[in-house]
C-alpha positions as CSV (number, residue, x, y, z in Angstrom):
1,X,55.3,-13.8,44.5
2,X,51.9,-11.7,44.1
3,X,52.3,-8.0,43.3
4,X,49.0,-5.7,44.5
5,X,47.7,-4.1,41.4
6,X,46.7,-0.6,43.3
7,X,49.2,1.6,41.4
8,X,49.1,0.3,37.9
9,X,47.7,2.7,35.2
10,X,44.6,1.9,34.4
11,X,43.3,4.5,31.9
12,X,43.7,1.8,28.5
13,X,43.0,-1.5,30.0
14,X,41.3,-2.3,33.0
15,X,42.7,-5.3,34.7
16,X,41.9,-7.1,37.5
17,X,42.9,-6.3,41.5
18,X,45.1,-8.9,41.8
19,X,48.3,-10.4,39.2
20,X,48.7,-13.6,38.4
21,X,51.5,-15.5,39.9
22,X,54.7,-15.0,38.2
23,X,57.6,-17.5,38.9
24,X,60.7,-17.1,39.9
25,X,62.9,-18.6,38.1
26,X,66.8,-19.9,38.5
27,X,67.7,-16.8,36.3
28,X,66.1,-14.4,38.0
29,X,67.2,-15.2,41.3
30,X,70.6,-14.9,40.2
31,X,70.5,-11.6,38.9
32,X,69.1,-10.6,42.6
33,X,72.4,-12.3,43.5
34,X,74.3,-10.0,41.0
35,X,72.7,-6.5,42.7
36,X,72.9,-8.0,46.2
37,X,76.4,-8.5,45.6
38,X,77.3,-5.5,43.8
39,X,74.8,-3.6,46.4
40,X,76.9,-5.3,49.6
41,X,80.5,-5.1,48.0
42,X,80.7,-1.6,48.0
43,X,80.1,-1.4,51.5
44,X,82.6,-3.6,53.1
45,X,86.2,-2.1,52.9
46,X,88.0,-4.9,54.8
47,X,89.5,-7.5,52.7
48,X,89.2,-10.5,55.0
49,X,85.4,-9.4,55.0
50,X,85.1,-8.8,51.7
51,X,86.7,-12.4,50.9
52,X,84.4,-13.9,53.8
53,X,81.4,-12.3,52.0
54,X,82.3,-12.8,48.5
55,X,82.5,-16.4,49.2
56,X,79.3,-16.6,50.9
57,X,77.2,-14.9,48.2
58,X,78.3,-16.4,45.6
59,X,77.9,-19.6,46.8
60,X,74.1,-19.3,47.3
61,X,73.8,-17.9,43.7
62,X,75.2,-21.2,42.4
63,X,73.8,-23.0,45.0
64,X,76.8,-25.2,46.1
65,X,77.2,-27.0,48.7
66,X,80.7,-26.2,50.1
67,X,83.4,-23.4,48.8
68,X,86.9,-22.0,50.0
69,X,88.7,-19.2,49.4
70,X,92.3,-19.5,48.6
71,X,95.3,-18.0,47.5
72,X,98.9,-19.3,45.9
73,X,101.4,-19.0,48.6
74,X,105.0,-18.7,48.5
75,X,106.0,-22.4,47.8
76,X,103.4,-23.1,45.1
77,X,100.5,-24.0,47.2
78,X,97.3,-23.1,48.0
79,X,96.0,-21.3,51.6
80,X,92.4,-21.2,53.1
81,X,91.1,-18.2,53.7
82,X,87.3,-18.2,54.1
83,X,85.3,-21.4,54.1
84,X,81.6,-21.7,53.3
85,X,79.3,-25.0,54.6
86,X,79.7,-27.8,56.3
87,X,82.5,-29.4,55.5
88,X,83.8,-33.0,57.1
89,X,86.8,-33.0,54.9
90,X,88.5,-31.0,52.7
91,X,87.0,-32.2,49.1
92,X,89.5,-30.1,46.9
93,X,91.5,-30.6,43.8
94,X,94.8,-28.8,43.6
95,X,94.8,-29.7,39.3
96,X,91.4,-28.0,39.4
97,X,92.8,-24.6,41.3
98,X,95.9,-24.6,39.4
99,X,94.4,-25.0,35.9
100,X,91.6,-22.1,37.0
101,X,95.1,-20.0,38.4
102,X,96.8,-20.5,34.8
103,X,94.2,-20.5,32.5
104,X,93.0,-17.2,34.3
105,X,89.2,-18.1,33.7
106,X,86.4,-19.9,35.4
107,X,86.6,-23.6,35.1
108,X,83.7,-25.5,35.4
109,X,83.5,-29.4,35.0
110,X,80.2,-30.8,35.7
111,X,82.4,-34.7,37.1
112,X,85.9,-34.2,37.2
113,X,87.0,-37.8,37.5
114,X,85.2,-38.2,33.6
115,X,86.7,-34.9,32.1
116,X,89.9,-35.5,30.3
117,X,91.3,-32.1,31.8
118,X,91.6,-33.8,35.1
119,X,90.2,-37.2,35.2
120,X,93.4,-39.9,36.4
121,X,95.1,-36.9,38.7
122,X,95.8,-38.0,42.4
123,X,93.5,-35.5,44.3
124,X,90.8,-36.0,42.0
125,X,90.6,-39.9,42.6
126,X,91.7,-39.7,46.3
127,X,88.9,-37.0,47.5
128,X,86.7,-38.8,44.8
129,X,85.9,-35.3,43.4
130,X,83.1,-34.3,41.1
131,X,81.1,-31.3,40.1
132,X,83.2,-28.4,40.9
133,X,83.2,-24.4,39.7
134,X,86.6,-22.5,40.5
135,X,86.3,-18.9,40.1
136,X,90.2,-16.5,40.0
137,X,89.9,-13.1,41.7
138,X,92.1,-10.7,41.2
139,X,94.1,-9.4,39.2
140,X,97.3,-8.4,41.1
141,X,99.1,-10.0,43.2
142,X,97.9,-8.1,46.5
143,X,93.9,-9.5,45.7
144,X,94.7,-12.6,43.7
145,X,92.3,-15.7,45.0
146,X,90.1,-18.4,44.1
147,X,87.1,-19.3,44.6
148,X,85.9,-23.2,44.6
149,X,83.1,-25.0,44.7
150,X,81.7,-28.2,44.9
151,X,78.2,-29.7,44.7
152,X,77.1,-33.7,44.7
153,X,76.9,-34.7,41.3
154,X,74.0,-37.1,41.9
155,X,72.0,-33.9,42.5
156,X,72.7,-31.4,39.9
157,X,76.2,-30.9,38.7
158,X,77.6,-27.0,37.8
159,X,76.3,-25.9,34.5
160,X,77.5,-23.4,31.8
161,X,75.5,-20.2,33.0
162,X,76.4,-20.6,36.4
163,X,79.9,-20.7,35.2
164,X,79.1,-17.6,33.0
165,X,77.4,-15.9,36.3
166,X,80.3,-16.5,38.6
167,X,82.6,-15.3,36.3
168,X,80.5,-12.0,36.2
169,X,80.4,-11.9,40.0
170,X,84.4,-12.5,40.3
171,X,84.8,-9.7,37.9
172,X,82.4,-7.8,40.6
173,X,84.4,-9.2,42.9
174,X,88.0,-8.2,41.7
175,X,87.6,-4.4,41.4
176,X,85.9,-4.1,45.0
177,X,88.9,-6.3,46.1
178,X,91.8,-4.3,44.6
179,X,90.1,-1.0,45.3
180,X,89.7,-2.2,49.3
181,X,93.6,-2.9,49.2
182,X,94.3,0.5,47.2
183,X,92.3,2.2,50.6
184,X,94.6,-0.3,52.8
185,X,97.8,1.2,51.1
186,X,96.0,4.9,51.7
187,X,95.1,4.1,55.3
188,X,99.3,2.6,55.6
189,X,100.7,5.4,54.2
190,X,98.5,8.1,56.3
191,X,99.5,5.6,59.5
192,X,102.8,6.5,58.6
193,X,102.7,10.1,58.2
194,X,100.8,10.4,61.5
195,X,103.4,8.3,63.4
196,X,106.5,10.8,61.9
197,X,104.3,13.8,63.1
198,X,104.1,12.0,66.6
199,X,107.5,11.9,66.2
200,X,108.2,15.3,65.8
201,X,106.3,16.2,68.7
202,X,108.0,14.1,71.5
203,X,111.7,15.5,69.8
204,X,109.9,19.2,70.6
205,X,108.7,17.6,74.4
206,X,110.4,14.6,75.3
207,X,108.2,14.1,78.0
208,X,105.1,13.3,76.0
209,X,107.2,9.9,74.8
210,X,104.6,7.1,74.5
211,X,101.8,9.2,75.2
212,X,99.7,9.4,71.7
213,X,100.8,5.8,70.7
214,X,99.3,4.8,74.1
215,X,96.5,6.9,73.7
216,X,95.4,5.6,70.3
217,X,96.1,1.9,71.4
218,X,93.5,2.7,74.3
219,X,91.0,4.4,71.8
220,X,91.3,1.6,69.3
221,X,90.4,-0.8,72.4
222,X,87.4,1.2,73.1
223,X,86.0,1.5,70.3
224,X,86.4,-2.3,69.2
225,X,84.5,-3.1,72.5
226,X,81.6,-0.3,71.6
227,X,81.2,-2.9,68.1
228,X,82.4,-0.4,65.6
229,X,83.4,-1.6,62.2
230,X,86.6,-1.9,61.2
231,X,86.8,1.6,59.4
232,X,85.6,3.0,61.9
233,X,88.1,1.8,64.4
234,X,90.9,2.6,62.0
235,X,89.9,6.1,62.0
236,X,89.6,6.9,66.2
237,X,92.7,4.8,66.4
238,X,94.6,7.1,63.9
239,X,92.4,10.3,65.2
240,X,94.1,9.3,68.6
241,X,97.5,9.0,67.7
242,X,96.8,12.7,66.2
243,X,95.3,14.3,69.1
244,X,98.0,16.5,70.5
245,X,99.4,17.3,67.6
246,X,98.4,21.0,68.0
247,X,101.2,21.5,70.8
248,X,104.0,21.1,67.6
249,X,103.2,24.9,67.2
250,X,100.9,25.6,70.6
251,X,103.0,27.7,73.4
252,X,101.9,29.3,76.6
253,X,101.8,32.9,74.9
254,X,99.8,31.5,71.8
255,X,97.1,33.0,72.4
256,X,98.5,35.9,75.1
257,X,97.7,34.0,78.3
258,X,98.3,31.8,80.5
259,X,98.5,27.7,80.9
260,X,95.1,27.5,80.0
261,X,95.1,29.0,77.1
262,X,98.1,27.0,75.9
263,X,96.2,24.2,76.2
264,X,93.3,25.9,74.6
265,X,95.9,26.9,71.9
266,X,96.9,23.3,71.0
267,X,92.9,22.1,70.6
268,X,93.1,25.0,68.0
269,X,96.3,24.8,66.4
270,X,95.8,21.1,65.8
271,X,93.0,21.2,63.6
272,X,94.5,24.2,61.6
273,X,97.6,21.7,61.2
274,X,94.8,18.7,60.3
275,X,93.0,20.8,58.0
276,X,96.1,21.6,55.8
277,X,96.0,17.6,55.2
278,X,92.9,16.5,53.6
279,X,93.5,12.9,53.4
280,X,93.1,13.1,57.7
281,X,90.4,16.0,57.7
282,X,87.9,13.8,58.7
283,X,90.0,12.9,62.2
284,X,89.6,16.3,63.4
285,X,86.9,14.9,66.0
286,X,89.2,13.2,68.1
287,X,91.6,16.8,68.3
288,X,88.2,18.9,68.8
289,X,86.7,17.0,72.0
290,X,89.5,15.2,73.3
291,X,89.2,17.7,76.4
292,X,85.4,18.2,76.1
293,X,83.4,16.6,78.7
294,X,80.1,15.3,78.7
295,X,78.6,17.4,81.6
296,X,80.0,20.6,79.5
297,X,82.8,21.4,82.1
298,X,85.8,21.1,79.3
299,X,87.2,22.9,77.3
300,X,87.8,24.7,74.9
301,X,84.4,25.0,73.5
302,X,82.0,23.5,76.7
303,X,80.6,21.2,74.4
304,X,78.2,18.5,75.8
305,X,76.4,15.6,75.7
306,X,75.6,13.8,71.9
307,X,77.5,17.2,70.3
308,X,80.5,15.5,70.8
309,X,81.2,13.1,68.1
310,X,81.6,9.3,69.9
311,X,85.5,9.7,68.0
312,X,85.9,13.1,70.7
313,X,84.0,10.7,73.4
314,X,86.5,7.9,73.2
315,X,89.7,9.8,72.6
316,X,88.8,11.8,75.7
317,X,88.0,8.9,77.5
318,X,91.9,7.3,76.8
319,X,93.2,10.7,77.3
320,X,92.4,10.6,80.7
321,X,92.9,7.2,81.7
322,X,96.5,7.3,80.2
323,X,97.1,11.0,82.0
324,X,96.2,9.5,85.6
325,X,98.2,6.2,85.3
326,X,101.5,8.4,84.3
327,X,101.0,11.3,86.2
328,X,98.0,11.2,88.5
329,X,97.7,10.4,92.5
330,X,98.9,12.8,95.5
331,X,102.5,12.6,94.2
332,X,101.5,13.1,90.4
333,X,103.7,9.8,89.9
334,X,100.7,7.9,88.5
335,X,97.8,6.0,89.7
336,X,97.3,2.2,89.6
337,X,95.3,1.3,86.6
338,X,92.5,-0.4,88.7
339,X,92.1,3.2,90.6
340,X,92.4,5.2,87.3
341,X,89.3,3.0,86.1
342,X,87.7,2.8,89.3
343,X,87.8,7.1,89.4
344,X,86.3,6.5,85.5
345,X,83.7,4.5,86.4
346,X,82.7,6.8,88.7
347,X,82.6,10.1,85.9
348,X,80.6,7.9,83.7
349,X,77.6,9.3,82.8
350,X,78.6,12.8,83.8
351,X,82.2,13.6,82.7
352,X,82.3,10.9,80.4
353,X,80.4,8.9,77.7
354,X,78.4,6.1,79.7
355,X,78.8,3.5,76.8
356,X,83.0,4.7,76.4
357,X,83.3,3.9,80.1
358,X,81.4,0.6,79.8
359,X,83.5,-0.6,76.6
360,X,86.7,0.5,78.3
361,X,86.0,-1.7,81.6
362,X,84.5,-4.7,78.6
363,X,88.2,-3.9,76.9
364,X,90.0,-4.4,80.6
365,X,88.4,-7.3,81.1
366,X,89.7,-9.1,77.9
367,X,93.0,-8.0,78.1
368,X,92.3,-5.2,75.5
369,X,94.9,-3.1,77.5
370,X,97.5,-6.0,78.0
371,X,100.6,-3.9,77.5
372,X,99.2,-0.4,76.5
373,X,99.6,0.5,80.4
374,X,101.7,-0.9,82.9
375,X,99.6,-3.5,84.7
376,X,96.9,-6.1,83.7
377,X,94.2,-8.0,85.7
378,X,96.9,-10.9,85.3
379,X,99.3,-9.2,88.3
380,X,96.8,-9.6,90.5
381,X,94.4,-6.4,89.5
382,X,90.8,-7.9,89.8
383,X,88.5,-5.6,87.4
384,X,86.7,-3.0,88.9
């Protein structure tokens, strides 16, 4: 690369305008490899990402040709989970992942069917295996893998330092791995609380039964269908499944009035009860706006337009749907889905978040609502 010289300091030498051209080696695009990966691993909470990712980087630092991710299962084999290249057939030596699974360390052989470790084993003759790098991740059981890779041998077979580098980036590798499935355990265990405090709530009024799990399958629908990440969804489907939760405590004389301000009372009481839980502070959104519309005709605080959060915009959007399919229409016996959406459609843009609407028609359309409700476009509904 050539690097402009405009902001060097030139006060005890005077150099020229323009650097000379420095080269880039082998080494030095692998340490980019090492901060790319340590930059992009710290950003991806999803395992099956991470794994998909770690793979991938990786396998341009040592530039191989193919790689796989896999992990022991149950009977003493190996399972895929990520592959990387193009790959006719599987070229992979089951002695070469289960000496890089018992020895614990990167193995490296630069042509397995000459290296006395492996040379004369079955899958190593059969797949007519070479030049190969397996890399273990992990180090419990929950983020235990391995990475393999192969290269042609005629080319440029595996060295030493690219053994030494992968080892480095599967050390990289394994504490973003097991600190995504500590945050998996976290997000479980907050699931679970939130799911006995649903439970609470439709012993206190039976006739909420179904409502919040219904809402928050809904919500998490939309918002896959808006493209949010995987965290993201996690958190308005759980935000959902919250969203009532202010009518444990909320009563018609809360706050010394009438209907209204019951329902007021339980947008209220909810987030005091959210607050007193810091682990699902950050959900209050979806308790906040899930009656706020986006024409400022809701309640309780009129809010409007882009200062409702798109967790309040999506949660409201579900809320409704599911309240006119169970108790909307003339009769207040429910509305068929297709009318429900079709009434929707119709509020988007002025009661409700344009892009909410359009992910929850996108979500209908795949089948995204296939048993949240009671009908799908496959009884005969044709999508709005």
């Amino acid at each position: 690369f050539r690097k402009e010289g405009k902001d060097r300091d030139t006060t005890l030498l005077s150099a020229p305008e323009e650097l000379p051209d420095v080269v880039v080696t082998a080494k030095d695009q692998q340490i980019e490899a090492l901060r790319k990966v340590a930059q992009d691993l710290t950003n991806i909470k999803d395992r099956a990402t991470l794994r998909r990712r770690i793979l991938e980087v990786l396998a341009h630092a040592v530039q191989a040709e193919f790689g796989y991710y896999f992990v022991p299962d149950k009977d003493g084999g190996f399972r895929g989970l990520a592959q990387f290249g193009q790959v006719k057939e599987v070229s992979v030596s089951r002695s070469i992942l289960d000496h890089a699974l018992k020895a614990g360390q990167a193995v490296m052989t630069e042509d397995a069917s000459s290296d006395e470790r492996f040379r004369g084993r079955q899958s190593v003759m059969l797949r007519n295996i070479h030049s190969v790098l397996c890399v273990p991740i992990g180090r419990t059981d929950g983020a235990r893998g391995l990475l393999y890779y192969g290269r042609d041998l005629v080319k440029r077979p595996f060295t030493e330092h690219e053994m030494r580098l992968a080892s480095l980036m599967g050390d990289m590798a394994t504490l973003t791995l097991e600190g995504a499935l500590v945050q998996e355990t976290q997000q479980e265990l907050l699931m679970t609380t939130a799911k006995a405090l649903v439970r609470a709530l439709e012993w206190k009024r039976p006739q909420m039964k179904g409502h919040c799990e219904r809402v928050s399958a809904l919500s998490l629908s939309i918002a896959q269908a808006m493209g949010l990440s995987d965290i993201e969804c996690r958190r308005v489907q759980l935000g959902a499944l919250l969203h009532d939760i202010g009518r444990l405590v909320a009563s018609e004389d809360t706050l010394g009035g009438g209907p209204m301000d019951a329902e007021a009372a339980h947008v209220f009481m909810g987030e005091q009860l959210l607050a007193k839980i810091p682990e699902l502070a950050d959900l209050a959104p979806a308790i906040t706006f899930h009656h706020e519309r986006s024409d400022g005709s809701g309640f309780p605080r009129k809010a409007q337009g882009a200062k409702i959060p798109v967790m309040g915009r999506i949660v409201a959007l579900a809320n409704e749907l599911d309240h006119r399919v169970t108790e909307g229409g003339a009769n207040g016996d429910g509305m068929l889905l297709k009318d429900a959406l079709l009434q929707l459609g119709q509020a988007a843009g002025k009661e409700f978040d344009t892009e909410a609407v359009k992910a929850l028609f996108v979500a209908y359309r795949r089948g995204g609502l296939h048993g949240v409700l009671y009908t799908t476009p496959a009884e005969g509904e044709a999508a709005p």
